[in-house]
Every structure is written in structure tokens, then in C-alpha cells.
N, C-alpha and C positions, 0 to 999 in steps of 0.2 A: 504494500500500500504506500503510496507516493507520500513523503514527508520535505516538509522545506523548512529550513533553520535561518535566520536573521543573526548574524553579530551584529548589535547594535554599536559599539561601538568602533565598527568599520563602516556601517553606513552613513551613506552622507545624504539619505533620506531625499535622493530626486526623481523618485518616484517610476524610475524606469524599467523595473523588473515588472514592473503591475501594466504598463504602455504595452509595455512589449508585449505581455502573453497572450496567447493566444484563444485561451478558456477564458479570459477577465475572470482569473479566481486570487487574486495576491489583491487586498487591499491597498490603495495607495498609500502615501505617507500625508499625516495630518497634524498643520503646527510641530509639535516635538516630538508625537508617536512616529516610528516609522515603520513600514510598509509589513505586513503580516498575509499571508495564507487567509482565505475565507475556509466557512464550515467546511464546504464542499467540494474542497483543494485536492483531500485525498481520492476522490470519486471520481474525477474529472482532467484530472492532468493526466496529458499524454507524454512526459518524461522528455519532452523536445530540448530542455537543457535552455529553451531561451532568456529564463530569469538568470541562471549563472554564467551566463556567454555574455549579456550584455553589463553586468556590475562593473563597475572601474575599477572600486576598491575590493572585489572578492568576497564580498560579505556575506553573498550566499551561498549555504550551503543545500543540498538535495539530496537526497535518499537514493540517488543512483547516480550521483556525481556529487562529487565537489569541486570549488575550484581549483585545488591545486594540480585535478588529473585534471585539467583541460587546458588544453595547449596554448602558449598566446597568439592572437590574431597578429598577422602581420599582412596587410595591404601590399607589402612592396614584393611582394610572393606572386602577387595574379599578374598573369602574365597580359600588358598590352595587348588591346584589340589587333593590331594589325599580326602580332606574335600567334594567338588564337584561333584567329581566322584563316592563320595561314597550316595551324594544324588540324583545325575540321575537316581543312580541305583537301587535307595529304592524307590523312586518313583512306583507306581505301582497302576495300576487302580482299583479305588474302587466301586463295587457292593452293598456294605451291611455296611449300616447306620447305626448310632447312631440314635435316637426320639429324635434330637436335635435342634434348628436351629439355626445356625450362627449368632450374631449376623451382622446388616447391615453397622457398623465400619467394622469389619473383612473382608467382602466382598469388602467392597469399598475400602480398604486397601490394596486386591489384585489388585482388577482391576487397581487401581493408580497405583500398581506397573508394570501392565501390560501394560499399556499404554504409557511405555518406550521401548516399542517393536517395533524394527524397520518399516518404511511403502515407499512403493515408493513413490519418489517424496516428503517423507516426509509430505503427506497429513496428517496423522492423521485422517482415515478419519471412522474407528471402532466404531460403536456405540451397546451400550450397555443394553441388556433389561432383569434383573432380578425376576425369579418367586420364590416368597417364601409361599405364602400359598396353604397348601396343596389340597384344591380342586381345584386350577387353574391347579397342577402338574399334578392331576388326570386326567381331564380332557383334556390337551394333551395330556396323555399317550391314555386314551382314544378313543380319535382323531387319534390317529397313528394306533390305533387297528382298526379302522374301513375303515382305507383307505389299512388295511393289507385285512381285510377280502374282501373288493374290488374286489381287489388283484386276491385271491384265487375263486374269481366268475370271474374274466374276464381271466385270464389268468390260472389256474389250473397246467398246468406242466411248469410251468416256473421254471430255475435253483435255484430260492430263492424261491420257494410255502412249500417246507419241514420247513423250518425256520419261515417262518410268520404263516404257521399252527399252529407249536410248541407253538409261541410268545400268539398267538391269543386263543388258549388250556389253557394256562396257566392266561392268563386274564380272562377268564372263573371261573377260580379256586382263582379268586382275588389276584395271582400274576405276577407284574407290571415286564415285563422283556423291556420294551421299556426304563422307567425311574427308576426303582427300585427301588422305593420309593422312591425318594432324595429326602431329604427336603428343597432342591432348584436347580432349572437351571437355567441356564444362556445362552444368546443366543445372537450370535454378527452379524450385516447385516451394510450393509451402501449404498450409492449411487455408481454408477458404474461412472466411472471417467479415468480413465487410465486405466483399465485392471489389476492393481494388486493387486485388493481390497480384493477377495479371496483369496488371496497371503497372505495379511496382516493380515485378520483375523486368518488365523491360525498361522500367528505366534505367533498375537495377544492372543488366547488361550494357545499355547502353555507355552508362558510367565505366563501367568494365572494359570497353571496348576500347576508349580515349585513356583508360589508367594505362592498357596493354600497350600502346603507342610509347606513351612516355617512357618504359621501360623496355622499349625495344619487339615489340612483340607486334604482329599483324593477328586481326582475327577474322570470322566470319562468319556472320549469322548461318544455323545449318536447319536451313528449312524443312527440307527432304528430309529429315532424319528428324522431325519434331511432326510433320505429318504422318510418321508410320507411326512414335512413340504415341500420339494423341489416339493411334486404333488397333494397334497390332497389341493384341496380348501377352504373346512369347516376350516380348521388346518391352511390354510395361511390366511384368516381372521380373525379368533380370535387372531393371533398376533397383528395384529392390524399395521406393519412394514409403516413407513412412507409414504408416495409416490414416487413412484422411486427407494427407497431402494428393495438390493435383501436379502436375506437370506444366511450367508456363514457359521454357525457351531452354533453348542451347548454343551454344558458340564454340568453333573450335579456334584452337590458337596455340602458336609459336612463333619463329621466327620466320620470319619471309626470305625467302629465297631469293628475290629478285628484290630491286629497287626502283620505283616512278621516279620519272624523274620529268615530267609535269603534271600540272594540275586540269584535269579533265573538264570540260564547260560544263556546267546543268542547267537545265529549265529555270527559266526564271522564274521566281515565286510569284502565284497569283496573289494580293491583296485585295484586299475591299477595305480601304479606309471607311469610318463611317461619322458621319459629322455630329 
């Protein structure tokens, strides 16, 4: 149960733990009292940390942080627009691997970073299951081959049978166009809870995706291989997914193999300013 603590005398009572949050459950400061938790503080706080992120003097404390475990902000750390803009845009998804593997700092180092990713409700509620050795990889990809070829026994002219053909031809020929050989994926599910779980995981990956960047890594959403997990049985038992937990994305990722070496045009974004 959520608990919030005042040292009074490190507050300088300007009222901005109570501005800031986001439930309005922290009573402001008044005259010489300063700022206090309402009744219904414990009931209602979603643990977002914003009363002890934004204190100057540190004076608050919380029941699942305090501030001396929180890191200082530093501003001069974000990286300029034009620095940013120029790595969205390099970004680009990676097919063709290094014979490398990550090591499992590196990975755990994204994901930490990814799990700064915003979540409704501020559940946090992404969980994380990484595959690194290479017959586990295989055989999902596998798995997805044979829930393709299924596929193309029950259903024959369906609008995707040209693609799973292809996919399922080419795993034939021992190459892997479901996972592409990565030398690891990674696949996020959680319990269903409020409905924005799916929500969170991909932003949750999406965070994932620009942490792997900075650290050297290419990734790439793995579609094919989230359409067979979302129906093939065999494929959703061998995950092995908690009880209750659903299945919301995958990515694989390593190093890239190759280097861009420019930045590809896109579509210009439609807007609709509105007056």
C-alpha cells in the first residue's frame, strides 16, 4: 500500500509535489503547514515517482522510492533535436546478422532502458522473455513454419497464402525468413489488466528498439512469427507465457551486419491542423 513521508524540515513548502501529481491526492502547503498525502493517497497512487522527481530539496520520501535511489536529472544528457532526429532516422530494420551474440549486460541494459517506457495507469506491467541460443531460435522459427504451412492446407487462397508459400519455400532451402537468423529475440506479454497492456508493450518495444541502437544493436519487429505465436498452439506452449499472461510483440536483434549509409525519404506526414 502506497505510503508518502514529508521531512518537514527539508521542505520549502512550494507546493509542487501536490501541482504535479497526477491523482491530486498530496494536499498543498498552507501558510506554515506543508504539503501532506490526502485520506485516499494510499488507494489511488499509481507509484509514478512524480512527487519525489520533482522536490528540489529531496524531502520526499515514498514507499517505493526514495530520493536518494533516484538518479539526478541532468538536461545536458538529451540529446539536441537535430542529434535525434538524425537517429530516428538511421534507425532502420535489421534483417542480416553479425554470428555474434550480445552479450546479456547489453541486452539487459536495453531493456532497463526500456522499461522507462511509459504504461497506463503506470502499471509497469511488461514482462520480458529473452531467447539466445540458437536452437531455441530455430525452432520457433520453425514452429511458425508449420503453422504457415497449416495455413496453406486449410485455407489455400487466402490474401496472405503467396507470402507464407514464399516464407515456407525458403525454409525449405534452410533460409529462416520468419527470424533471420537473429541471434536472439525477444518477446514481451503480461496479464491483461486494464486494456492497455498491448498498448504498453509496444511502446515498451518501441523504447527497446532506439535503446538497441545506442548500444550498437539493429532490431526488427518479427511479425510472421507473432502471427503464428497469436494461433498456432505447439508455438504458444513452448513459450511457456505464465498463466493469464497474453502474448503482445516480438523483436529480434543483434548486430547488423551491414551499414546504411543514407537516410531513406518517407511519406510525408499527413496533418490536419485544427483551428
Amino acid at each position: 500500500m502506497p505510503t508518502l513521508k514529508i521531512n518537514e524540515s527539508a521542505c520549502i513548502k512550494d507546493g509542487l509535489c501536490a501541482t504535479i501529481c497526477p491523482m491530486q491526492i498530496i494536499t498543498p502547503p498552507k501558510g506554515g503547514i506543508p504539503p501532506e498525502p490526502k485520506p485516499e493517497f494510499s488507494k489511488w497512487c499509481i507509484n509514478c515517482g512524480h512527487c519525489v522527481a520533482i522536490c528540489p530539496t529531496g524531502a520526499l520520501s515514498h514507499s517505493s522510492m526514495d530520493a536518494s535511489q533516484c538518479t539526478m536529472a541532468d538536461k545536458k544528457q538529451i540529446p539536441p533535436p537535430d542529434q535525434f532526429e538524425h537517429m530516428v532516422k538511421y534507425r532502420r530494420s535489421t534483417r542480416r546478422f553479425k554470428n555474434k551474440m550480445p552479450d546479456h549486460a547489453t541486452i539487459d541494459r536495453a531493456i532497463r532502458m526500456a522499461s522507462y517506457a511509459p504504461s497506463g495507469h503506470n502499471l509497469q506491467s511488461v514482462n520480458w522473455q529473452v531467447f539466445t541460443k540458437r536452437d531455441d531460435i530455430n525452432r520457433l522459427a520453425g514452429m511458425a513454419t508449420d503453422w504457415m504451412r497449416h495455413m496453406l492446407r486449410e485455407m489455400p487462397n487466402a490474401p496472405h497464402a503467396p507470402v507464407l508459400k514464399e516464407v515456407t519455400q525458403a525454409w525449405d532451402q534452410e533460409k529462416d525468413l520468419v527470424l533471420h537468423h537473429a541471434p536472439c529475440l525477444i518477446i514481451v506479454h503480461s496479464r491483461i489488466q486494464t486494456g492497455t497492456e498491448p498498448t504498453d508493450a509496444a511502446i515498451a518495444l518501441a523504447y527497446f528498439d532506439l535503446a538497441a541502437l545506442s548500444l550498437g544493436l539493429g532490431c526488427c519487429w518479427a511479425g510472421l512469427f507473432m502471427m503464428a505465436a497469436k494461433l498456432w498452439e505447439p508455438l504458444q506452449q513452448y513459450l511457456e507465457l505464465p498463466k493469464g499472461h497474453q502474448l503482445h510483440g516480438a523483436m529480434m536483434t543483434g548486430y547488423p551486419k551491414f551499414e546504411f549509409q543514407r537516410l531513406p525519404v518517407r511519406k510525408q506526414p499527413i496533418i490536419q491542423w485544427r483551428p
